[in-house]
VEXVEXDREN-679495 format. One record per residue: z, y, x negated of N, C-alpha, C in turn. Coordinates in steps of 0.02 Angstrom, whole numbers, always signed. Example, Ala and Ser with C-alpha at 12.3 -4.5 7.8 and 13.67 -1.06 7.14 Angstrom:
<pts>
pt n.Z = +390&n.Y = -284&n.X = -660&ca.Z = +390&ca.Y = -225&ca.X = -615&c.Z = +390&c.Y = -165&c.X = -660
pt n.Z = +354&n.Y = -112&n.X = -642&ca.Z = +357&ca.Y = -53&ca.X = -684&c.Z = +394&c.Y = +2&c.X = -645
</pts>
This chain:
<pts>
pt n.Z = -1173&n.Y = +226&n.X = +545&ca.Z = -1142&ca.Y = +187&ca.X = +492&c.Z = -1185&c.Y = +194&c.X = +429
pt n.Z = -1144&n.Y = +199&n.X = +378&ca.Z = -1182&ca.Y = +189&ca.X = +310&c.Z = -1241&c.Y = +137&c.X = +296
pt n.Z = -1282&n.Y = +157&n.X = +259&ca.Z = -1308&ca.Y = +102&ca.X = +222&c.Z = -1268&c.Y = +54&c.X = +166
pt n.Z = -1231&n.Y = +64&n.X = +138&ca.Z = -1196&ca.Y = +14&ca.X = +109&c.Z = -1176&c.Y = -24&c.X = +168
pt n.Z = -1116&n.Y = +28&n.X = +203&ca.Z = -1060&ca.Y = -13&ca.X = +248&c.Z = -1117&c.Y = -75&c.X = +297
pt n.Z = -1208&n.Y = -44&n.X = +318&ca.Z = -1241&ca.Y = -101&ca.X = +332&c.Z = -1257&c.Y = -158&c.X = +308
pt n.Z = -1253&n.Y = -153&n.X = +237&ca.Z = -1267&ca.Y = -197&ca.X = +193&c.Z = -1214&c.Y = -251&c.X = +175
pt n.Z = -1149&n.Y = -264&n.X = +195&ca.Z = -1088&ca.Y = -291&ca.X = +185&c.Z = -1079&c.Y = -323&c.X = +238
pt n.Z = -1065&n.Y = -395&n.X = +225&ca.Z = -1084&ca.Y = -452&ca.X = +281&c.Z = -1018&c.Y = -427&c.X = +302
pt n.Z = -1011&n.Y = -433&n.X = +381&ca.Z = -956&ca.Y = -417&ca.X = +415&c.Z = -891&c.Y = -456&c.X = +399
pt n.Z = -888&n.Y = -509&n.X = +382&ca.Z = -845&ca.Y = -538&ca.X = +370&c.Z = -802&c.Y = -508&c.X = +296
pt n.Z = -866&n.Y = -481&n.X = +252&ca.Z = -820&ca.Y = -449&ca.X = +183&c.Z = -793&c.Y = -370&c.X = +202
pt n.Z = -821&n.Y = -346&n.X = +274&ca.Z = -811&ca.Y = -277&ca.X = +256&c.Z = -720&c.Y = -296&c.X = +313
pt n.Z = -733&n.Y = -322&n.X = +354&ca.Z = -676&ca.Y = -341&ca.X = +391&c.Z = -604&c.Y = -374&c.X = +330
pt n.Z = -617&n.Y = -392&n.X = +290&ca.Z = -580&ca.Y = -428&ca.X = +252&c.Z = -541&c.Y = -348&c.X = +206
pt n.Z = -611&n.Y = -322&n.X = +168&ca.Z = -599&ca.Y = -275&ca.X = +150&c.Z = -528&c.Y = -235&c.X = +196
pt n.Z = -572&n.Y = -222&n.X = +252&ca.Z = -522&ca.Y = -151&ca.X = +292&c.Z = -456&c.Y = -174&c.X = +293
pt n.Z = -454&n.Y = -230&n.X = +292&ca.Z = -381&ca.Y = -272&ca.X = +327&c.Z = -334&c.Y = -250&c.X = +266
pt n.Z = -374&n.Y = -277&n.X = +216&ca.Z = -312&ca.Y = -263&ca.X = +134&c.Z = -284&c.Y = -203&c.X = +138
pt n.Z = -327&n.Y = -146&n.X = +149&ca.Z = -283&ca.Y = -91&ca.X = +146&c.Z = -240&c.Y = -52&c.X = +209
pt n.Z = -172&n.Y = -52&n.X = +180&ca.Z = -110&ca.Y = -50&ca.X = +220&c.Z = -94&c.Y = +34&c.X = +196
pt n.Z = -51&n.Y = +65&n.X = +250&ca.Z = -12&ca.Y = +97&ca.X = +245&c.Z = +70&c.Y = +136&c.X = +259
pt n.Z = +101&n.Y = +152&n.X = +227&ca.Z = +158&ca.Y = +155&ca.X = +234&c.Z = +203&c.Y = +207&c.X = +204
pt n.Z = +279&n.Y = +210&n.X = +193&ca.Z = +289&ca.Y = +269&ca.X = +151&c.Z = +335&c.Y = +243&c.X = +116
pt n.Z = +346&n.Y = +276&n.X = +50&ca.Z = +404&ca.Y = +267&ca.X = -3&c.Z = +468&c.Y = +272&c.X = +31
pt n.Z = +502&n.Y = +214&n.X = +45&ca.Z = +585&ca.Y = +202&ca.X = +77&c.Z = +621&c.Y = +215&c.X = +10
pt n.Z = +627&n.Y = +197&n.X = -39&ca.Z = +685&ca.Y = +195&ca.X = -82&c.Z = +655&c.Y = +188&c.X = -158
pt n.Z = +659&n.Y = +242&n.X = -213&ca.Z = +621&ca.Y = +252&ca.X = -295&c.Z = +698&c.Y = +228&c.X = -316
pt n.Z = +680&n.Y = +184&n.X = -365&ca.Z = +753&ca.Y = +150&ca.X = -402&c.Z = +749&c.Y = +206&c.X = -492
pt n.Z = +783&n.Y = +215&n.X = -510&ca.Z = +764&ca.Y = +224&ca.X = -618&c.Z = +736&c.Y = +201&c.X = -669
pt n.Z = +724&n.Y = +147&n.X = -616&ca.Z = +695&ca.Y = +85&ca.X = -669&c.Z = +622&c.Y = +79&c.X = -689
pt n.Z = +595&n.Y = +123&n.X = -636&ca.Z = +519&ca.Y = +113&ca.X = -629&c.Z = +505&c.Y = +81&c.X = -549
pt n.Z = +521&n.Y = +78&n.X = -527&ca.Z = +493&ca.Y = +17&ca.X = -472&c.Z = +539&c.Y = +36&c.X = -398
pt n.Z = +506&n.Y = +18&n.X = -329&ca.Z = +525&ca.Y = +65&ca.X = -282&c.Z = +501&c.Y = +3&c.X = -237
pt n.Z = +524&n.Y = +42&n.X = -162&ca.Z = +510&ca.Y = -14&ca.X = -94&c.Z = +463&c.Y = +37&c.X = -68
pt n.Z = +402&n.Y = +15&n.X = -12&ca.Z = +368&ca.Y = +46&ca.X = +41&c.Z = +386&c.Y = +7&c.X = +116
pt n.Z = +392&n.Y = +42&n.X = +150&ca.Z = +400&ca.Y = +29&ca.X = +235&c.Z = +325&c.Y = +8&c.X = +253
pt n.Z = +314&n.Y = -30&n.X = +280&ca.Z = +233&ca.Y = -24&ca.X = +305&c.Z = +224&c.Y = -1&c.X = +366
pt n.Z = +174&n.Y = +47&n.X = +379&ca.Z = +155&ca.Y = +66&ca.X = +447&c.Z = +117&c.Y = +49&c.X = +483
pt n.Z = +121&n.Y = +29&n.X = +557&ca.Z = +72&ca.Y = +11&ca.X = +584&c.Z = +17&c.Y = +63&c.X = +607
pt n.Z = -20&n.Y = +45&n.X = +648&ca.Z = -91&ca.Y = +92&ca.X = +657&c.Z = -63&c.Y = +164&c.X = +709
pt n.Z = -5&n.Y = +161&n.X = +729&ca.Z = +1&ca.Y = +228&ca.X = +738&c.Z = +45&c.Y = +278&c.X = +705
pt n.Z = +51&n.Y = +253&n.X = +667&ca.Z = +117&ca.Y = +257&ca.X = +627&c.Z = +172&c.Y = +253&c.X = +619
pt n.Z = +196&n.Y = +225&n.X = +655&ca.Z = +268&ca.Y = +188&ca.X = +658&c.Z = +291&c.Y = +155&c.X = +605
pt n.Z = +354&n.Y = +163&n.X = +597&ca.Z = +369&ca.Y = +104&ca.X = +546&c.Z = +382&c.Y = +45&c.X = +558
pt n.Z = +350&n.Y = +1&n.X = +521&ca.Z = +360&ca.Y = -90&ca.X = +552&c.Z = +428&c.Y = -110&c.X = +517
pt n.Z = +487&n.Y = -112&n.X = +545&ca.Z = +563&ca.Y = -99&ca.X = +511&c.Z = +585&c.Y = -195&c.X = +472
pt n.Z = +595&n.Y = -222&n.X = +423&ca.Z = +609&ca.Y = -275&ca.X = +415&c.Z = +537&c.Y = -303&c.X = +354
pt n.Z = +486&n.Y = -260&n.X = +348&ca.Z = +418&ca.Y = -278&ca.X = +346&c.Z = +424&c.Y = -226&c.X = +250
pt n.Z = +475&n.Y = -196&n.X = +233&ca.Z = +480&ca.Y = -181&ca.X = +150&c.Z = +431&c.Y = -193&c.X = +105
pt n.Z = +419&n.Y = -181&n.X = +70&ca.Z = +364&ca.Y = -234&ca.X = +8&c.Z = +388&c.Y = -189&c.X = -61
pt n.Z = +408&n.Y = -224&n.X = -128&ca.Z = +419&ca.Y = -203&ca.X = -182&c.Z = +354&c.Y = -184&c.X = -212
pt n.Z = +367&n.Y = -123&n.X = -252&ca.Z = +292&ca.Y = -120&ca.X = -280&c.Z = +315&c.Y = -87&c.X = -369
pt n.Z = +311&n.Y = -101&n.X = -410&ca.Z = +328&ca.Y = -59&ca.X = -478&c.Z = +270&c.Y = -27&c.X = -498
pt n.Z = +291&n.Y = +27&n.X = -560&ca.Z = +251&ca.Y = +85&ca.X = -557&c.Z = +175&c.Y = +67&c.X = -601
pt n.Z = +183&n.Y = +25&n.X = -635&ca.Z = +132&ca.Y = +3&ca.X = -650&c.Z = +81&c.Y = -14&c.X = -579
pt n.Z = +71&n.Y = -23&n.X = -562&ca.Z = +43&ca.Y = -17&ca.X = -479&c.Z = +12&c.Y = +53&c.X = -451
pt n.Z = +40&n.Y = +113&n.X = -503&ca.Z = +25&ca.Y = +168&ca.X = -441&c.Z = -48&c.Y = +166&c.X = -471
pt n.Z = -94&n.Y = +231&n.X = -425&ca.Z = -165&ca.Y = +257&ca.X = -453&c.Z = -154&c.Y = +302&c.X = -435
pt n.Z = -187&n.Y = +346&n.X = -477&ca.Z = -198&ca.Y = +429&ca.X = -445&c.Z = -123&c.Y = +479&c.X = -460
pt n.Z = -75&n.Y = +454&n.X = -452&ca.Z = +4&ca.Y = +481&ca.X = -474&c.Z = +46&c.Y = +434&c.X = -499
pt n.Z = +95&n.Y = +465&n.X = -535&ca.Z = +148&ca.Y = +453&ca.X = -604&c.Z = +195&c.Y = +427&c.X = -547
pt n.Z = +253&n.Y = +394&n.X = -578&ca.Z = +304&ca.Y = +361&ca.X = -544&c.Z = +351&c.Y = +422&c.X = -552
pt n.Z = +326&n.Y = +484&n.X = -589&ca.Z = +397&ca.Y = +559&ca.X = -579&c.Z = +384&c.Y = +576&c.X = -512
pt n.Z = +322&n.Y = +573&n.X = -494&ca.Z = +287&ca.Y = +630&ca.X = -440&c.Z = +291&c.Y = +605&c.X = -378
pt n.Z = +313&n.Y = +521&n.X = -362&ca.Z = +332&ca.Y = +507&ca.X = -288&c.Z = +389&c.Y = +523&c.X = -272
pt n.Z = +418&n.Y = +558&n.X = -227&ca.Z = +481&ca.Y = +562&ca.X = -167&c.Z = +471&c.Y = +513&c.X = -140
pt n.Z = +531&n.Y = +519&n.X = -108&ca.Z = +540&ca.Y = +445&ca.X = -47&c.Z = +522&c.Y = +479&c.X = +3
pt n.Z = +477&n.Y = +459&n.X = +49&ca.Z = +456&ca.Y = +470&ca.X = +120&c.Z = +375&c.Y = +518&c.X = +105
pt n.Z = +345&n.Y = +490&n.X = +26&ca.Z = +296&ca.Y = +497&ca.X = +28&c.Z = +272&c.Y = +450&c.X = +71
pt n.Z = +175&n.Y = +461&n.X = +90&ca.Z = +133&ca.Y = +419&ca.X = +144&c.Z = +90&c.Y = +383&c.X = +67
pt n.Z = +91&n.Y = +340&n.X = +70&ca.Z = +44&ca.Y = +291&ca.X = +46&c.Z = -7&c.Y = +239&c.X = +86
pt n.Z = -58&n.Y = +242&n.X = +25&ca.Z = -79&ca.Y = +167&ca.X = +57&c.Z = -94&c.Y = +116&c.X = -14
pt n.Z = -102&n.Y = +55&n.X = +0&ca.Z = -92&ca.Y = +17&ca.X = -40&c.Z = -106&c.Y = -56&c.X = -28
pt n.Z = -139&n.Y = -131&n.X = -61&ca.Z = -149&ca.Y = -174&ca.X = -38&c.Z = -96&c.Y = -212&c.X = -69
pt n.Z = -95&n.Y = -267&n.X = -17&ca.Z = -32&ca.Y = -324&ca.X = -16&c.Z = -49&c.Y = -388&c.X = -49
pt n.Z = +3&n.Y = -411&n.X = -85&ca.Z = -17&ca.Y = -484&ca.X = -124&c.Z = +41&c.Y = -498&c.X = -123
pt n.Z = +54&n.Y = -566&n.X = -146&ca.Z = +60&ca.Y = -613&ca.X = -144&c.Z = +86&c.Y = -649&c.X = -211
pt n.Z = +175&n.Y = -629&n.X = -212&ca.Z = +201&ca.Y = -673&ca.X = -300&c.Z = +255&c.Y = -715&c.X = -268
pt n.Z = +265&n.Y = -744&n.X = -329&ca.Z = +322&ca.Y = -802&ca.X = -320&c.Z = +395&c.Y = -782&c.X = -303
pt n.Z = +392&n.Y = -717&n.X = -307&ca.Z = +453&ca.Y = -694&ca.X = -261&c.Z = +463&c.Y = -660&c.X = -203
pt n.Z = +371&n.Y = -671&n.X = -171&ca.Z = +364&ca.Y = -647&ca.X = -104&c.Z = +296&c.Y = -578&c.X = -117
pt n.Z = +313&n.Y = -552&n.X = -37&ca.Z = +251&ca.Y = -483&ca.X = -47&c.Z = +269&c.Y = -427&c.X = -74
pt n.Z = +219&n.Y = -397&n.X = -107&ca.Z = +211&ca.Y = -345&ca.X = -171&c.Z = +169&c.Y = -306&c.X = -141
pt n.Z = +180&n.Y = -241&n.X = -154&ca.Z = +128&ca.Y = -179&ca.X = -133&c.Z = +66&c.Y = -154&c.X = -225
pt n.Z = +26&n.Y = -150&n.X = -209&ca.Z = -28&ca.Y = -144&ca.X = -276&c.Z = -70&c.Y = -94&c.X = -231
pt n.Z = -103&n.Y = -64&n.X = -304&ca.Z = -149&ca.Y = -7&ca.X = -293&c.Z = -137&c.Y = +28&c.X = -247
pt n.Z = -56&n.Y = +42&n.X = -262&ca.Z = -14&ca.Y = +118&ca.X = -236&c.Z = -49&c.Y = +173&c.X = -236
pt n.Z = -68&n.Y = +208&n.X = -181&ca.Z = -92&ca.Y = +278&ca.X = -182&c.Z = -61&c.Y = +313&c.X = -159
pt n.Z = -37&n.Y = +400&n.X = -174&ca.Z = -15&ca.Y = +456&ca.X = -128&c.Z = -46&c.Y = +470&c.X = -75
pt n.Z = -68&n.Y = +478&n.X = -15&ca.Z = -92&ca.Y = +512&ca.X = +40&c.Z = -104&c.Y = +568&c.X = +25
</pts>
């Protein structure tokens, strides 16, 4: 194990790992803004489990350059109209 990753009280690095999710682009709308499927740890899709994410959100790539059934990963929060996918990445 790293020296950082030793240095990170277990409880922040566990917290850490948990945030980041992955999944793939189900459906890019015109508007800017799209759904992800979330996957579980073998990759399956967790079906019912969606999360909206808009493009302001991505890193690393443009909202031209995702297809649907790209692999992402991305952490989950928390708005007043439910869960949101943030700090969208391509795989």
């Amino acid at each position: 194990m790293s020296r950082i990753l030793q240095s990170i009280k277990p409880c922040v690095l566990i917290r850490f790992l948990l945030l980041l999710m992955n999944g793939k682009i189900k459906k890019l709308t015109d508007k800017g803004f799209g759904f992800i499927t979330q996957s579980d740890e073998s990759g399956q899709a967790i079906e019912g489990k969606d999360l909206f994410f808009h493009s302001n959100e991505l890193v690393g790539v443009t909202f031209d350059e995702l297809r649907e059934g790209d692999e992402v990963t991305f952490e989950v929060t928390e708005s007043p109209k439910g869960l949101n996918a943030t700090k969208v990445s391509r795989v």
